[in-house]
KOLTORDREN-934307 format. One line per 3 residues: their letters; for each residue x, y, z of C-alpha. Coordinates in steps of 0.05 Angstrom, whole numbers, plus 5000, padded with zeros to 4 digits. Layout:
N
a	X,Y,Z | ...
***
This chain:
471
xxx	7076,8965,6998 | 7078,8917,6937 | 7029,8863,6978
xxx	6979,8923,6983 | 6989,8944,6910 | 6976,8864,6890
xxx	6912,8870,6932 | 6884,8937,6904 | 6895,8907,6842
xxx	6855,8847,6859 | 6810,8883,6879 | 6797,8925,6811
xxx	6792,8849,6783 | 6743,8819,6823 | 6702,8887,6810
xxx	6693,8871,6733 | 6663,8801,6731 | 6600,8778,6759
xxx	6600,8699,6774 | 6536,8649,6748 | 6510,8584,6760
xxx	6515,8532,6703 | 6464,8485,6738 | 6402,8485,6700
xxx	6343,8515,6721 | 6382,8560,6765 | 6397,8633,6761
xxx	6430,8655,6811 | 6485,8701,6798 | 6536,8745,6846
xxx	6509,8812,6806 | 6443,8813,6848 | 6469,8772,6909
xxx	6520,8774,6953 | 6507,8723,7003 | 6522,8671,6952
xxx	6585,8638,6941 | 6606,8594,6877 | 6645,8536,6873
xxx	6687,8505,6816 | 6698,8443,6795 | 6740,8392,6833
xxx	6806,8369,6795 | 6794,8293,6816 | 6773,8259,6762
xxx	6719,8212,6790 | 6695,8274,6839 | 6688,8318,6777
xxx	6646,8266,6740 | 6600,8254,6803 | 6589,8328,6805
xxx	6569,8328,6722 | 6518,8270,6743 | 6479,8304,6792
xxx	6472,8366,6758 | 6454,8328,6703 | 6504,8355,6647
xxx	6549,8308,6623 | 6568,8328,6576 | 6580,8403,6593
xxx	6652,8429,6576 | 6682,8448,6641 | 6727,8520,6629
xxx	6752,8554,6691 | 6699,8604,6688 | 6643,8538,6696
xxx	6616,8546,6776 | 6557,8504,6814 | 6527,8562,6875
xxx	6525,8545,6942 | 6457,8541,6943 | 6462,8476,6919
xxx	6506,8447,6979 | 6472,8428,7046 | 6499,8468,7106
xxx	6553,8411,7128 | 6583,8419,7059 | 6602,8490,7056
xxx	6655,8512,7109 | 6664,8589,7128 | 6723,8625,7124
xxx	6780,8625,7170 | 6791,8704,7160 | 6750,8761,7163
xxx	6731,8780,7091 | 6747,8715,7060 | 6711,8657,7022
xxx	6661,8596,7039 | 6695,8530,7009 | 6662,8462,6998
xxx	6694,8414,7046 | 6734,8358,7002 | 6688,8296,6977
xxx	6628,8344,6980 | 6583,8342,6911 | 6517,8385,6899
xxx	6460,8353,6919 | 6394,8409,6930 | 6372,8422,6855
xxx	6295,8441,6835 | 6281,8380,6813 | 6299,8352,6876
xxx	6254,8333,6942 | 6317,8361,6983 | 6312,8429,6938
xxx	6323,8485,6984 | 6300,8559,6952 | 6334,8619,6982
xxx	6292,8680,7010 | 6305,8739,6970 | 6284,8784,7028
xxx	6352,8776,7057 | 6387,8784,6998 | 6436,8849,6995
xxx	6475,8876,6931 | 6556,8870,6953 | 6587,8930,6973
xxx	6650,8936,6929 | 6679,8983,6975 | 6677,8942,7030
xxx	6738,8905,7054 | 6694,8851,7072 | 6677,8838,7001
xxx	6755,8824,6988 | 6795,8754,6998 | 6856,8768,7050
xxx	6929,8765,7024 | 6952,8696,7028 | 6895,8657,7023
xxx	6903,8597,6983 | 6836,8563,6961 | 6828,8485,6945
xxx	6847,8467,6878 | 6774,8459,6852 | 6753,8532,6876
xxx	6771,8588,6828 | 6758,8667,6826 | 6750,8674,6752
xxx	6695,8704,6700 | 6641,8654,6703 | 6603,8621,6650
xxx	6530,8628,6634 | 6491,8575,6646 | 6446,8586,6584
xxx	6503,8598,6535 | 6499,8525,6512 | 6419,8538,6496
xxx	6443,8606,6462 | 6496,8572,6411 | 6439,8525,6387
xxx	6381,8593,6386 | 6432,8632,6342 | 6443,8580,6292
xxx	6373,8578,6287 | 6366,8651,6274 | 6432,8649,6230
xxx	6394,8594,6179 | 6326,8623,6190 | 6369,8694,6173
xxx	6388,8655,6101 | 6327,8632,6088 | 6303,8704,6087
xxx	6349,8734,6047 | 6344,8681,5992 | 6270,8699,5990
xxx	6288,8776,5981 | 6336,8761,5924 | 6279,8719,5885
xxx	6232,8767,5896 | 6279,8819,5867 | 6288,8785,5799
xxx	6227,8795,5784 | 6231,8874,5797 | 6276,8880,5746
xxx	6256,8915,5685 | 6280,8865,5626 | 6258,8808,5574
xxx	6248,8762,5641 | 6197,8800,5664 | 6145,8786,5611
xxx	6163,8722,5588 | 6097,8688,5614 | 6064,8750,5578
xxx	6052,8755,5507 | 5994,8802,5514 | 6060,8845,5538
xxx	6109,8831,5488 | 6053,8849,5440 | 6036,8926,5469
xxx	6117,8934,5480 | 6149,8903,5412 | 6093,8892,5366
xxx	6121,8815,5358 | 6058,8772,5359 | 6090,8729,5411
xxx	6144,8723,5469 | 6165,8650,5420 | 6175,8700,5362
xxx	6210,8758,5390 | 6265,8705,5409 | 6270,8677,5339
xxx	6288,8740,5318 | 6335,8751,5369 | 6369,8682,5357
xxx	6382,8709,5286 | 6421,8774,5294 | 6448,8747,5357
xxx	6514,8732,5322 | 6530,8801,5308 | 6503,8834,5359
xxx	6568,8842,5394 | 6598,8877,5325 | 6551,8935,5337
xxx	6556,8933,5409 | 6633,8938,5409 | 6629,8997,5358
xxx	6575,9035,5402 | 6607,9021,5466 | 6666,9057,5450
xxx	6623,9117,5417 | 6594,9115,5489 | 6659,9114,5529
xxx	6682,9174,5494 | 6618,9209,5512 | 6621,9176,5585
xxx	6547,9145,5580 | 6561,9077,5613 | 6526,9038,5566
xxx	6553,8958,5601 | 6488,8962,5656 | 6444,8920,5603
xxx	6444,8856,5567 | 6452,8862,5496 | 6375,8828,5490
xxx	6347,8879,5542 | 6378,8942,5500 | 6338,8911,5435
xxx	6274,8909,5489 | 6291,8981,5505 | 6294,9001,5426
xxx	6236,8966,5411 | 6194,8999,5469 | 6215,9059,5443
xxx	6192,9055,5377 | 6125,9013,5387 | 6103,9027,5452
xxx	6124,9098,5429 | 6156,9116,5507 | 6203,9163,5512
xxx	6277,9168,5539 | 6262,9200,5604 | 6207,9142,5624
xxx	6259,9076,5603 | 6309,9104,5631 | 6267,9107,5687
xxx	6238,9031,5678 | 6315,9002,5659 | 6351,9047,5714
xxx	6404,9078,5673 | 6419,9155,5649 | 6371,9184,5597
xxx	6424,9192,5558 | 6445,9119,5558 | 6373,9098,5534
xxx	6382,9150,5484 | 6447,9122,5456 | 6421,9057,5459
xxx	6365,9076,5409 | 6401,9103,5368 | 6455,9045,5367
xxx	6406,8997,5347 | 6370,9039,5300 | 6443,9048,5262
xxx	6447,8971,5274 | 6378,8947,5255 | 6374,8999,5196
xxx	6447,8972,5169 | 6429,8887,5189 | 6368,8879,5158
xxx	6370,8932,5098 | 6434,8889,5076 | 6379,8832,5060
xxx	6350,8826,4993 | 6271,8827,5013 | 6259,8831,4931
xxx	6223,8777,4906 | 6229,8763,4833 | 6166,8739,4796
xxx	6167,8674,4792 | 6167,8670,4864 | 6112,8725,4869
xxx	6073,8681,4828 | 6089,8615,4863 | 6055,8642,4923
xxx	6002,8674,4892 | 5930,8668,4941 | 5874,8657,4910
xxx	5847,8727,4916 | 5888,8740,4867 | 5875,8700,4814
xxx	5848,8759,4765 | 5909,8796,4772 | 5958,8733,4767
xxx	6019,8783,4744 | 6012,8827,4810 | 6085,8833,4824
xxx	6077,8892,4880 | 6020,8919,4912 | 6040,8995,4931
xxx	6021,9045,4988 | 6045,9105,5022 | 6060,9137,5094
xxx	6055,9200,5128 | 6104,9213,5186 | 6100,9279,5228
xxx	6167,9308,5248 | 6177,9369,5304 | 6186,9437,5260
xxx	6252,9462,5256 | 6272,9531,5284 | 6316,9553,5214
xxx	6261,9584,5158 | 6306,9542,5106 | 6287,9470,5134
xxx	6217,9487,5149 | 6208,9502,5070 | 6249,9444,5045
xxx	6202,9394,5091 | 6144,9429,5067 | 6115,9441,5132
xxx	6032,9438,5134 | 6029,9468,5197 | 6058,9518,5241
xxx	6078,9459,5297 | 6097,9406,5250 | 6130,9385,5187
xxx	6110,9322,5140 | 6147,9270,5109 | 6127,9215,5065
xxx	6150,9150,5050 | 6131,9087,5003 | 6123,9017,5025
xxx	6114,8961,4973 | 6095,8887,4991 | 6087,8823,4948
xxx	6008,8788,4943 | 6022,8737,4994 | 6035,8787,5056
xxx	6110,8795,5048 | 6144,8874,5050 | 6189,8869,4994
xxx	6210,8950,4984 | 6215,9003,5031 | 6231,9078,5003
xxx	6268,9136,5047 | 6226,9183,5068 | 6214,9260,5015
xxx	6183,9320,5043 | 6110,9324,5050 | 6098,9368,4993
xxx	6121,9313,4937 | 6049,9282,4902 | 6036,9200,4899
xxx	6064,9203,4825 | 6132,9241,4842 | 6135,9195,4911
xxx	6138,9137,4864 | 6187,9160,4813 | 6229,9181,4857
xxx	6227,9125,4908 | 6262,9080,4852 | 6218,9019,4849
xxx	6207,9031,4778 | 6265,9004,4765 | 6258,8942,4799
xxx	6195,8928,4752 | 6201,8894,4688 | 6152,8890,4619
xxx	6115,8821,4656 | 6104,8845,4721 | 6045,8892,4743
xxx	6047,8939,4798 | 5976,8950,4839 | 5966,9027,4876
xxx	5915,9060,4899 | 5880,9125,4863 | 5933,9173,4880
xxx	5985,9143,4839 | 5965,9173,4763 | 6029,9127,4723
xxx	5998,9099,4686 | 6015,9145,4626 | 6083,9139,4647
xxx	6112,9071,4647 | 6113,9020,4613 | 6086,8961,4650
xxx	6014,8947,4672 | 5987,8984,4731 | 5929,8957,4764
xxx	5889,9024,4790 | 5803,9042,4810 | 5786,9044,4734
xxx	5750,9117,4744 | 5822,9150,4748 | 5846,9117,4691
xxx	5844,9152,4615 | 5822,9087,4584 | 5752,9082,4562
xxx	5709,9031,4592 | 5644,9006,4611 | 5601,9026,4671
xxx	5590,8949,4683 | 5669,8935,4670 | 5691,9003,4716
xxx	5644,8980,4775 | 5669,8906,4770 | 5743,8931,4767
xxx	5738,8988,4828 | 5708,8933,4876 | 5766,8881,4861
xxx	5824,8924,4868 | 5793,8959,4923 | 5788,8891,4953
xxx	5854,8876,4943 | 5888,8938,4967 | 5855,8919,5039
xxx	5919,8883,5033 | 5973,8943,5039 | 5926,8983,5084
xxx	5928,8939,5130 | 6005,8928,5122 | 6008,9009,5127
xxx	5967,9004,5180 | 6020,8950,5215 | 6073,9004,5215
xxx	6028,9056,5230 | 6017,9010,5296 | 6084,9028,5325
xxx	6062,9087,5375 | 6129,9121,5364 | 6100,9150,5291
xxx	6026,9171,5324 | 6062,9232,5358 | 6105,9295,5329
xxx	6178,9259,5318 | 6214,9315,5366 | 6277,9339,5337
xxx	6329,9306,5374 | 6301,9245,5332 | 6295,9272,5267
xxx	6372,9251,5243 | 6348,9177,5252 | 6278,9183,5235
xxx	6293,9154,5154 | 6327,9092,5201 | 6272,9091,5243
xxx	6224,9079,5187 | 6260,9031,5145 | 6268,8988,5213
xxx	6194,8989,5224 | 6180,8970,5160 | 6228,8912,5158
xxx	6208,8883,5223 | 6141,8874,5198 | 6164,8811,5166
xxx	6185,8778,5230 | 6140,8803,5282 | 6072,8777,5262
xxx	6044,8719,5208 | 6031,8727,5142 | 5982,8776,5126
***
């Protein structure tokens, strides 16, 4: 009972495995033929050697599963069974010797060639038989698994290679500062800094407290659960600076950046809190000497120009109460205006920035009220443009197109005076112009924006002095 038990079980074995050739150049295999026996290797040292020789792998690491086919063996060589059902051996001394490269080759017919039947007791080695100590019954070895290894190394470098390529290419697809350093035609349309060489000389210089403001923000984030750690300080200042001179809105860079719109809209207004609180701490007032130590040549008829003067107009989304549409002075039913004053020294310099009144206020009351009258002194002279009627009203000179001033002149002296000063005052247009520039202020500042539009002003203002050359 327990020899039959060891047998069925044997049996099951046998079923599983499917034995190979490891000579090369041959396929045969026990799957798809059953007349075909397969042989081990012999245990004798010198025998086993002999046998690596002819099949012409020596140096082939021999496992239990490694078998030559008989098909290799001339007749002599292979003896049959002594039982019904059992095995073909090799007789002892015997070493394969008919290989395809061989003039003794010997190619089976596949038209006698039958699939086992693993039912059949034939197909099963008797109880007791003992093979010769080179022949095994194992799971057999491949002969192309050696040629495999060395293919999937191949395809494991080649596999590397790949994804190093995918991960360079990917840099690039990142929306930051990286992306258009080779660009300043770009940095120009998305910052308004004349170059990519100047937009990281100003970064160098309010680098050191960056991380101040972005320690103080980061925790007003966390409390409101905007994750706010996804971009490099540098790439946030990118972000704020799109914003307010390529004029795109929250939605679109969150878009470009791949964060929350309502991390890009923290981020702008961190770093108009920052900006508006880093550079207004800077003393951008030049006293007169220094005015005058500049002082271009076009100048040289109004040598005591200390300030050349000239205003804004910003339009901000109406608001739904009746109270703050009247106190912003609203000119139409969509919008509301507000006005601001920008000052800036004969040599190109902004050297006074005002906060922003309601639309309604005149030139005159803009100026009063913006407090750069008392900044000026007795020696210095203040150029503006024919809005500005103060004249009558301070004490200092005030260089204005003659026909809006009460002092009698000439024709000859008013026509010679109008085309100077309106030659000069090219000057602050075009500095108005400059902020004007940042697309941000060409549209209807929408509400959510209004709190930090004063910020947003000052900072374009200020950044005029580092983003391009000397006017």
């Amino acid at each position: 009972m327990t020899a039959r038990k060891d047998k069925l079980v044997f049996q099951k074995q046998m079923k599983q495995y499917h034995e190979h050739c490891c000579v090369p150049q041959c396929t045969a295999s026990s799957k798809y033929n059953g007349l075909l026996s397969f042989h081990g290797f012999p245990s004798d040292p010198d025998l086993r050697r002999q046998w690596l020789a002819n099949i012409r792998r020596d140096k082939l690491k021999l496992t239990q599963h490694t078998k030559v086919c008989s098909l290799h063996f001339t007749p002599d060589q292979l003896l049959q069974p002594k039982a019904a059902g059992g095995r073909r051996v090799v007789s002892r001394g015997a070493v394969p010797v008919l290989f395809s490269w061989s003039h003794r080759s010997v190619q089976p017919s596949r038209t006698g060639l039958r699939s086992p039947d693993r039912d059949s007791p034939a197909a099963d080695p008797p109880l007791g038989f003992n093979p010769p100590d080179h022949d095994y019954c194992s799971v057999p070895e491949p002969a192309h698994l050696d040629g495999a290894v060395n293919g999937n190394q191949e395809l494991k470098e080649e596999i590397n290679s790949l994804k190093k390529q995918v991960k360079e290419l990917e840099i690039p697809s990142s929306f930051g500062l990286q992306r258009f350093a080779g660009s300043d035609d770009n940095i120009r349309f998305y910052t308004r800094f004349e170059s990519y060489r100047l937009f990281l000389r100003f970064w160098r210089l309010i680098e050191p407290s960056v991380h101040k403001m972005i320690g103080s923000s980061g925790a007003r984030a966390a409390e409101g659960g905007a994750a706010r750690d996804s971009l490099q300080p540098i790439d946030e200042l990118l972000l704020f600076q799109m914003y307010l001179a390529a004029g795109l809105k929250e939605g679109d860079l969150a878009n470009r950046f791949q964060i929350h719109p309502s991390t890009a809209s923290q981020i702008i207004c961190s770093w108009a809190d920052y900006l508006y609180s880093l550079l207004g701490s800077l003393c951008i007032w030049i006293d007169a000497d220094a005015v005058r130590a500049r002082l271009p040549e076009d100048f040289r008829h109004f040598p005591d120009t200390q300030v050349i003067v000239g205003s804004s107009e910003l339009r901000c989304q109406t608001a739904a109460s009746a109270l703050l549409q009247t106190e912003t002075s609203s000119k139409s039913k969509a919008h509301c205006v507000m006005r601001g004053l920008t000052g800036m020294a004969p040599h190109g310099a902004v050297t006074f920035v005002s906060s922003l009144y309601e639309g309604s206020v005149s030139d005159t009351e803009l100026f009063m009220r913006s407090g750069l009258a008392d900044r000026l002194t007795e020696d210095m002279a203040v150029m503006v443009d024919e809005g500005f009627l103060i004249s009558d009203c301070v004490k200092w000179k005030v260089y204005c197109p003659p026909f809006l001033s009460t002092k009698p002149q000439t024709a000859s002296q008013n026509v010679l005076q109008s085309q100077k000063v309106a030659r000069l005052r090219v000057h602050i247009e075009r500095l108005t112009q400059r902020v004007k520039e940042n697309k941000l202020f060409d549209s209807v500042i929408p509400l959510s924006m209004v709190g930090n539009i004063n910020k947003l002003f000052t900072v374009a203002c200020l950044l005029v002095n580092y983003q391009n050359k000397a006017l």
